[in-house]
C-alpha positions in Angstrom: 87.0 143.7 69.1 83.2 143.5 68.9 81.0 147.3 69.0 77.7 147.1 70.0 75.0 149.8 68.8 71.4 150.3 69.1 70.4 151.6 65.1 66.8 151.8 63.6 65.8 149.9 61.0 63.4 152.6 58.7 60.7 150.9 56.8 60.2 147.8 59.5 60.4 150.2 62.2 62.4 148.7 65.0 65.3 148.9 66.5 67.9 146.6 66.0 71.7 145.7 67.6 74.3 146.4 65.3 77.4 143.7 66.7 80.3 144.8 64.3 83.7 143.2 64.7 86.4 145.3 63.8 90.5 144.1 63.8 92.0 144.8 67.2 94.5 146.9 65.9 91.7 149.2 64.3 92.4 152.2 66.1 96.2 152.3 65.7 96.1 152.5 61.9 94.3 153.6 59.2 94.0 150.7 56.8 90.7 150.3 55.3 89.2 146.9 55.0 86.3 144.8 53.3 83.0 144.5 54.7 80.9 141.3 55.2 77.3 142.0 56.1 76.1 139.3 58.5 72.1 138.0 59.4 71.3 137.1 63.1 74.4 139.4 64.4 73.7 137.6 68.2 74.9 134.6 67.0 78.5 135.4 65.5 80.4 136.5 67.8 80.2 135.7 71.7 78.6 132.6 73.3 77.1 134.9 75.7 74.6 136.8 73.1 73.9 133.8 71.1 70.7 132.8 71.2 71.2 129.1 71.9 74.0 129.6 74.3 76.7 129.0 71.3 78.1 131.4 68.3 79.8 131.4 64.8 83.2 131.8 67.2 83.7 134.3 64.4 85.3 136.9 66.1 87.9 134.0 67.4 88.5 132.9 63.3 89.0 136.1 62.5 91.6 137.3 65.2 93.9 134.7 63.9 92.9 135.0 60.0 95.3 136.1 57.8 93.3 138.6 56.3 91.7 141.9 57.9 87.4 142.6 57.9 85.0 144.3 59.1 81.8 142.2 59.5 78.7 144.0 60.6 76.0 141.8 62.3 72.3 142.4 62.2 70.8 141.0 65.0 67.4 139.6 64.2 63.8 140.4 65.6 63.5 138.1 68.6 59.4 138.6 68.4 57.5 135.7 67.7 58.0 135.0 64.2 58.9 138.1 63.1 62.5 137.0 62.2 61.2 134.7 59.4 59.0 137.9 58.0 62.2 139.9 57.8 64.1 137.0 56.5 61.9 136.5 53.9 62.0 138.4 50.3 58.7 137.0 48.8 55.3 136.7 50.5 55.3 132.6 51.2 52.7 130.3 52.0 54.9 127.3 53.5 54.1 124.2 54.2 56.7 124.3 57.2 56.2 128.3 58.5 52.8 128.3 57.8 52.0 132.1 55.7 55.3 134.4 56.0 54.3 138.3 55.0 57.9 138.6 53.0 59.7 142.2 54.1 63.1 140.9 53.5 62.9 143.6 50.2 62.2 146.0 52.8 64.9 145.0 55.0 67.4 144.9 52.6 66.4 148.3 50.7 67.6 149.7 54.2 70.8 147.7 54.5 71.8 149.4 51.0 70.4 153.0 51.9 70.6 153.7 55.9 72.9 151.1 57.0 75.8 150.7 54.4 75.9 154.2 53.6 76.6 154.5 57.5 78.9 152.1 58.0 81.1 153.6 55.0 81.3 156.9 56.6 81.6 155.8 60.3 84.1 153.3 60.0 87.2 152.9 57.2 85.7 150.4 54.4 86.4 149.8 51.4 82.8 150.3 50.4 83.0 149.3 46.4 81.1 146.3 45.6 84.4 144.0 45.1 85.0 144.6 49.0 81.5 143.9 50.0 79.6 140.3 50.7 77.0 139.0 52.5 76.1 136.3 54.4 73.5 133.9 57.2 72.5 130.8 57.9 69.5 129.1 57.4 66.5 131.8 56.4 69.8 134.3 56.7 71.1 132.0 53.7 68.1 132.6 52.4 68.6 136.2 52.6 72.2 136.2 51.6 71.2 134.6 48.5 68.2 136.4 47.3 70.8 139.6 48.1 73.7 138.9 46.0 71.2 138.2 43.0 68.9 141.0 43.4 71.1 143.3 44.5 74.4 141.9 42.3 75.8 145.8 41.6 76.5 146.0 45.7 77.4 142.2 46.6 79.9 140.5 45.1 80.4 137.5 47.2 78.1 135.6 49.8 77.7 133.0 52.0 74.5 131.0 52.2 75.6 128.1 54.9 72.1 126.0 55.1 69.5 128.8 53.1 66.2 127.8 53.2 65.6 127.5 49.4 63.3 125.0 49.8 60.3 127.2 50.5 60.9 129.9 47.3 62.6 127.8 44.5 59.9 129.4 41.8 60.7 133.0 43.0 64.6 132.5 43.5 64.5 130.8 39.1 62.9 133.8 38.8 65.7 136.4 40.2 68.4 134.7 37.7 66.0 135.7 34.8 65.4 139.3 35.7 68.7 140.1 37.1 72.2 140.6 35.5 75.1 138.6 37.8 78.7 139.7 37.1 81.1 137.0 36.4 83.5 137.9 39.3 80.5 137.1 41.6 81.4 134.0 44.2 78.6 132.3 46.0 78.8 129.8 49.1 76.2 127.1 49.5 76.3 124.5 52.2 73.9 122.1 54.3 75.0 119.0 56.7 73.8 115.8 55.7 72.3 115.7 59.3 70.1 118.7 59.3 66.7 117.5 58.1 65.5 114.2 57.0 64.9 115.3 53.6 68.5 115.9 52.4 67.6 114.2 48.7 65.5 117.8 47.8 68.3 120.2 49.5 70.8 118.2 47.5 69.0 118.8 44.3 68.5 122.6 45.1 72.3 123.4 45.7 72.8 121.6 42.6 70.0 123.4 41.2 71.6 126.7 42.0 75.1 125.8 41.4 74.3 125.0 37.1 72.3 128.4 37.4 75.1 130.5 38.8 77.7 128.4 36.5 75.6 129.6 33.4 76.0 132.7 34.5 79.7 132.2 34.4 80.1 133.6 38.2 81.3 131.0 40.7 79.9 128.6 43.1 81.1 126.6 45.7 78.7 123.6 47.3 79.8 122.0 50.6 78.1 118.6 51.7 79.4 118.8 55.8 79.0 114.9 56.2 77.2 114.8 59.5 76.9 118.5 59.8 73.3 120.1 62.0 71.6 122.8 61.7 73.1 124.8 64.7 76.1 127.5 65.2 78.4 124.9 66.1 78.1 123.4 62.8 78.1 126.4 60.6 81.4 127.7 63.0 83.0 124.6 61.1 82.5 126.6 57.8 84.3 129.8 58.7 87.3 128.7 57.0 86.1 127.3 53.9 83.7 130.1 53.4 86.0 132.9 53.7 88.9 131.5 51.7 86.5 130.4 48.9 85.2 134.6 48.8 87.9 136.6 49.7 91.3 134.2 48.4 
């Protein structure tokens, strides 16, 4: 089952939709179960809130996974290009955005204080760090990746299916420098060999990455999707892979 709630996001000031799939059975127990944290929460679960008519079919993977969750969804700010701004840790000029005013810090200081801390007490998680990832698509890769280095002590796993790296590479060196990752940490990276014409540079970054988090003797898994796009019905491929490569 998917909940819907309106929550307010302190520090950007807006309101947000919280989608959070829960097992069916979650009411007639009282297991407790891990948490995935999940960018652009309109596109994971029903075709009918995606914003391009098609989801993650998430909530259909996970009804017949072998493994319970609870994945809370984040649904983005719809406003112009305020979804990149929230999206984004690091003020950016880019090339291909143009200048981004970077309040994914913000964003994410609220997902640890306000919006964890809720969903811990509302709902039965396991809330330590080993039962907790993160994860998004595209600038929500971006996101999911920037997270599970800056904020290591509360991720341990993510799930960064097509991250834009490409616009940050100097800043994202810099967050394996200044910040300590745990060994047991597990990180996803994926793009489709058919999402952008320049696939010899995203090559190179997931490589990039990949040494970087092998150095710090955490794992890595990279997944070329030979003729994979850069849409929901690509990434909905990857549900599988990325959830057995965290969680098994």
């Amino acid at each position: 089952m998917v909940e819907k709630m309106n929550y307010w996001i302190n520090g950007i000031n807006r309101n947000t939709m919280l989608h959070i799939y829960l097992p069916d059975n979650y009411y007639q127990t009282n297991e407790r179960y891990p948490v995935m944290y999940m960018f652009d929460g309109q596109n994971l679960f029903d075709d009918n809130d995606a914003t391009y008519g098609k989801s993650w079919g998430i909530k259909a993977f996970l009804d017949a996974y072998d493994k319970g969750f609870i994945v809370v969804g984040i649904e983005c700010d719809h406003n112009g290009n305020e979804r990149l701004n929230e999206y984004c840790p690091y003020d950016i000029k880019s090339r291909a955005f143009g200048d981004l005013e970077g309040r994914g810090r913000i964003f994410m200081e609220w997902v640890i204080k306000d919006l964890k801390p809720f969903i811990d007490r509302e709902y039965r998680t396991y809330s330590f760090r080993e039962a907790t990832g993160i994860a998004g698509s595209s600038m929500g890769g971006l996101m999911a990746f920037y997270s599970v280095l800056h904020y290591n002590h509360i991720f341990s796993k993510a799930a960064c299916l097509s991250p834009s790296f490409m616009i940050c590479q100097r800043q994202l060196d810099e967050e394996f420098s200044t910040n300590y990752i745990s060994p047991d940490t597990r990180i996803y990276m994926s793009f489709g060999t058919n999402e952008f014409k320049n696939t010899k540079y995203r090559n190179f970054l997931l490589n990039h990455y990949n040494q970087l988090i092998l150095n710090n003797n955490a794992y890595a898994y990279v997944n070329v999707i030979k003729g994979g796009k850069h849409n929901e019905a690509s990434w909905e491929k990857e549900n599988k892979t990325y959830y057995d490569f965290l969680w098994k």
